[in-house]
N, C-alpha and C positions, 0 to 999 in steps of 0.2 A: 186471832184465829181460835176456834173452836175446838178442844178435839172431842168427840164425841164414839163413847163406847160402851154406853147405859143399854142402849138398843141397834140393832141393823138400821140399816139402811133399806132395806125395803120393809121394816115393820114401821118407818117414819113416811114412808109412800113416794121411797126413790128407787131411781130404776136406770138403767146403762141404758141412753140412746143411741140408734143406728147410725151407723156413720153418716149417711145420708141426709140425716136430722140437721137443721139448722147450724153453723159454726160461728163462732165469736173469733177464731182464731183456729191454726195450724201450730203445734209446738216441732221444735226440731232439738237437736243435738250436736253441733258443732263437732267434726272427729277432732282429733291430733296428730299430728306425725308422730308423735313417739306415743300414741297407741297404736296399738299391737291387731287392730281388725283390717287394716291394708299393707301388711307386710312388702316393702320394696315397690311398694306400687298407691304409694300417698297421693301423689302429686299429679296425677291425673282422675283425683275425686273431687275437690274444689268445682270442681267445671261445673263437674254435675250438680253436686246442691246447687250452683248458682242456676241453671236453668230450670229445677225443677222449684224454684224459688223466684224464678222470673216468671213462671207462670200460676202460684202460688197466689199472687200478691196483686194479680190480676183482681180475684173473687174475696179476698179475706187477709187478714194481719198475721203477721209471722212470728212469730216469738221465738228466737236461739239461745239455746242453752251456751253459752263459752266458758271458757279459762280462765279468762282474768282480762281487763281492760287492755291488755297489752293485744293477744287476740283477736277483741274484739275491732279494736282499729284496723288488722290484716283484715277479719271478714271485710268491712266496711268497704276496705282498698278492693278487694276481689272483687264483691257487687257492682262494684260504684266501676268499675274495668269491664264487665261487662254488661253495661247498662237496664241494670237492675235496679229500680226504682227502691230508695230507701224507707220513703214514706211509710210504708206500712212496714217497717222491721223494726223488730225490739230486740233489745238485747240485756241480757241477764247473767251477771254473774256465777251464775251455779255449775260448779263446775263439776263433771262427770269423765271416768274414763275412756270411755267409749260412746260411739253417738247413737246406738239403737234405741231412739226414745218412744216407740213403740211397749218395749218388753222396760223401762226402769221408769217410762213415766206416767205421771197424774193418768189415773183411768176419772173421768170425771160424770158426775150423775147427775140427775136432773130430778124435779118435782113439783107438781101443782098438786099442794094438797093445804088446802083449809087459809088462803092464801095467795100470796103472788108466788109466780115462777123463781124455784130457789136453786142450787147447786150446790154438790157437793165433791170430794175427791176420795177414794179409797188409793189407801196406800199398804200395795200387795210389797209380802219380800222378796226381792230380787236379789239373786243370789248366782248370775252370771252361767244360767243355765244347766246348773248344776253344779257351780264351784270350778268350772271348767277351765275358766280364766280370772282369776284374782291377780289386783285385789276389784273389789267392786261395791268400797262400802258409799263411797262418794256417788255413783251412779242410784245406788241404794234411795240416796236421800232425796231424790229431787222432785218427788211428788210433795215433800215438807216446804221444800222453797216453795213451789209453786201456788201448795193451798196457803202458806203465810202471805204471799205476794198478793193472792185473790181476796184475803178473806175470807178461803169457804171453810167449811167443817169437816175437817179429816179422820176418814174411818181407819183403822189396822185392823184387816182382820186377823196376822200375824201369822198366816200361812206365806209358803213360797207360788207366785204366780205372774206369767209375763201376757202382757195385753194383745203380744201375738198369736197364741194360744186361743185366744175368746173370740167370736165371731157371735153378732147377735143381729139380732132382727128389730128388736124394739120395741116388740107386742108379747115380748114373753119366752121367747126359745130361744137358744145357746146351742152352737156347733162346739166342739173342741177336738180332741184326741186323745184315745187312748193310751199313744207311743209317748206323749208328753205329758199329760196333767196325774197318768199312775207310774210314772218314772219313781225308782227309789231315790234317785237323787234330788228330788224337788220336796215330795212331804209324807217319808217313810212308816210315817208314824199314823195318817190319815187310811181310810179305808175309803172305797170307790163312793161310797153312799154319803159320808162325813165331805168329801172334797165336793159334790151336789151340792152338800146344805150350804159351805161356804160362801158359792158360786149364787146359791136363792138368795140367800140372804143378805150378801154385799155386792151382788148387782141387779137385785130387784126380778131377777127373772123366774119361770117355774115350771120350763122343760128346757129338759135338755140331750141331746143326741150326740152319739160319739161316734166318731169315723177311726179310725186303725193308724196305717204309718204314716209317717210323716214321705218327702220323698227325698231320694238320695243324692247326698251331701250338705244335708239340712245336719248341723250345729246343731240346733234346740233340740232336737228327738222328736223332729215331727210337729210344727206348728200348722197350725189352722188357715193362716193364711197364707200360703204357700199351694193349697189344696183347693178350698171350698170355700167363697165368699157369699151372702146376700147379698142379692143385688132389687130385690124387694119384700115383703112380709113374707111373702111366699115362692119365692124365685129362689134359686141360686143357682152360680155358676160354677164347676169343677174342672180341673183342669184332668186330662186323660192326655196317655201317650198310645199313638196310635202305631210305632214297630212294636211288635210284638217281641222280638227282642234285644230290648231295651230294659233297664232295671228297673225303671221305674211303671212300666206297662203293667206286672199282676198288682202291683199293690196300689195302685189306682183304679185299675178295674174292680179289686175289692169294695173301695170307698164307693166309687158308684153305685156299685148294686147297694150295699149297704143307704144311699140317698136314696135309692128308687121306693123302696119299702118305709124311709121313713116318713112320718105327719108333724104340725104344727103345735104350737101350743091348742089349735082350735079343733085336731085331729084329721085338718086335711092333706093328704098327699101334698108334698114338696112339689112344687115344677124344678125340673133338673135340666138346667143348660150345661152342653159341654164346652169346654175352652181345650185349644190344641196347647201342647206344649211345644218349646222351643227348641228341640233334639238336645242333643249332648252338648252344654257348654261348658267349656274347661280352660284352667289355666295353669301353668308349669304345671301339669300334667295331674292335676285335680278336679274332680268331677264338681261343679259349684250347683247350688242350687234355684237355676233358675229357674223363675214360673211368672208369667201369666197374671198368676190371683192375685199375683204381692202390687197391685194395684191403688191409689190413693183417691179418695173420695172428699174433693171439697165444696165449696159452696157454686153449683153447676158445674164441676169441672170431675172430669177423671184423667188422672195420671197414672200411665200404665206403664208397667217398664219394658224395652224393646230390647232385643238381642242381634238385630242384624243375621234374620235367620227369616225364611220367608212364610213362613206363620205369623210373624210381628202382621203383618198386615190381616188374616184371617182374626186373630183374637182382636183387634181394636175393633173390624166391622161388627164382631159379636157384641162385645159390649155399646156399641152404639146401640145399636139395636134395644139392647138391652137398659140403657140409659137416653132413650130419647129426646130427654129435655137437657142434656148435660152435653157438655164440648169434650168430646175424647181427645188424650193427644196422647202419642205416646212419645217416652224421651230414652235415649241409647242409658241402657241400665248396664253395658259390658262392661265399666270399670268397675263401677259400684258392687255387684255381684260377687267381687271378688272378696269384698269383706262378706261375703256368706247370706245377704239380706239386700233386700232395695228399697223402695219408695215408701209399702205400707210400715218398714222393720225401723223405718228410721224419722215416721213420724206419731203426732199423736194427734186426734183430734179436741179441740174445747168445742163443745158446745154452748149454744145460746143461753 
């Protein structure tokens, strides 16, 4: 393995592709019962990776993060029980505390420059959302396993930054938010302009647009995806709540207009699709955060997470719509949600 920190990442002519972009693989995160993101309510999330891993492995290979070989044999038993083809699952000893492998893993880059198509991995610090839940040095590390595993050449740019946060297009422009990436607790010491150049420079990209809160009962402080996805160079979808009193209705009506007004890297107005949200879902008497956008983008396939709320059916015919050549499906996200995150929070993509 390389590690490479003479130059960026985009002054060597690499760049963060869209999800949408070709996959070599899907990364996951194996949980634990004795972590701490499904308190009292473990044993009804197994199910879920496995379905959303039975349809996974349909279009691409799966690669899991686990424990230790001990583990890894329970996963094995759980798939192989409900008839989840093993064939394309890999398994990897790196172990992590939690399985949001969204926000602690491999953000991975791409480049045709001077050359064949090359790859690379930046390795943001992850620092469990602002030290929120430690410890989280093991979660920390598994973009190092991952690029020693690949091969590729790994950037630090030795800021704190989670990949659920970034939303990008792949031609150049960056969604984030202002409630998460100028958080004091992520990189106190940065100024708004300094956390920009970061983001040019170690993902290749060179606009960038910021939307406001996050929505409520969002852990992170407001991640990106949760709110506002690309769903092409120039598309995106946002979720909106349409009771007006509801907590989350002014501060998404904000982020909308805030899209309406904004342009590309090529300075053309955005198309803004809206997405409905799911009303109030909650559990022992906690508002969770669920949405819509927290959606999974793999090779033809979108995985959307559903809440048993009758919106589930209005947001999968949008995104059809809106992904025409892709098989939507959506899968019961209600247990999952309970750790604070779903489909896009708990994986990662590799690219080609």
């Amino acid at each position: 393995m390389a590690r490479t920190n003479a130059s960026t990442p985009a002054a060597l002519g690499y760049h963060m592709p869209a999800e949408w972009a070709p996959h070599v693989s899907t990364w996951l995160t194996w949980p634990r019962p004795e972590g701490i993101s499904f308190p009292d309510k473990y044993e009804t999330v197994p199910d879920v990776y496995a379905e959303f891993i039975r349809h996974l492995v349909t279009v691409e290979e799966v690669n899991i993060n686990v424990w230790n070989a001990e583990k890894e044999a329970w996963v094995r038993g759980l798939l192989t029980d409900r008839k989840v083809p093993l064939d394309r699952v890999r398994f990897h000893h790196f172990p992590a505390y939690e399985p949001w492998c969204r926000d602690h893993g491999p953000i991975f880059l791409t480049r045709d420059h001077a050359g064949p198509h090359e790859r690379a991995i930046v390795d943001w610090g992850y620092n469990a959302w602002g030290n929120k839940y430690p410890p989280y040095d093991l979660d920390d590390a598994i973009p190092q396993h991952v690029a020693k595993l690949r091969g590729l050449p790994l950037f630090s740019p030795g800021i704190v930054m989670e990949g659920g946060s970034l939303e990008v297009n792949g031609c150049g422009t960056l969604l984030t938010t202002e409630a998460c990436l100028l958080n004091p607790n992520r990189n106190p010491h940065l100024t708004k302009a300094q956390i920009e150049q970061h983001l040019k420079d170690f993902l290749g990209v060179t606009h960038i647009l910021w939307l406001g809160d996050g929505i409520v009962g969002d852990d992170t402080d407001g991640h990106i995806d949760d709110l506002t996805r690309f769903v092409s160079p120039t598309t995106v979808v946002t979720v909106v709540e349409e009771d007006p009193t509801d907590e989350n209705h002014g501060l998404l009506q904000e982020n909308l207009h805030r899209l309406r007004t904004m342009k590309d890297q090529n300075g053309r107005p955005l198309r803004v699709v809206e997405l409905p949200m799911p009303g109030v879902v909650e559990y022992d008497g906690q508002r969770l955060p669920a949405s819509y956008a927290n959606f999974y983008l793999a090779n033809g396939l979108v995985c959307v997470p559903t809440y048993r709320h009758a919106n589930d059916r209005r947001a999968l015919d949008i995104l059809q719509r809106e992904f025409p050549k892709h098989r939507v499906v959506g899968i019961d996200s209600t247990e999952l949600i309970w750790g604070l995150g779903s489909f896009h929070c708990i994986s990662q993509q590799e690219p080609a």
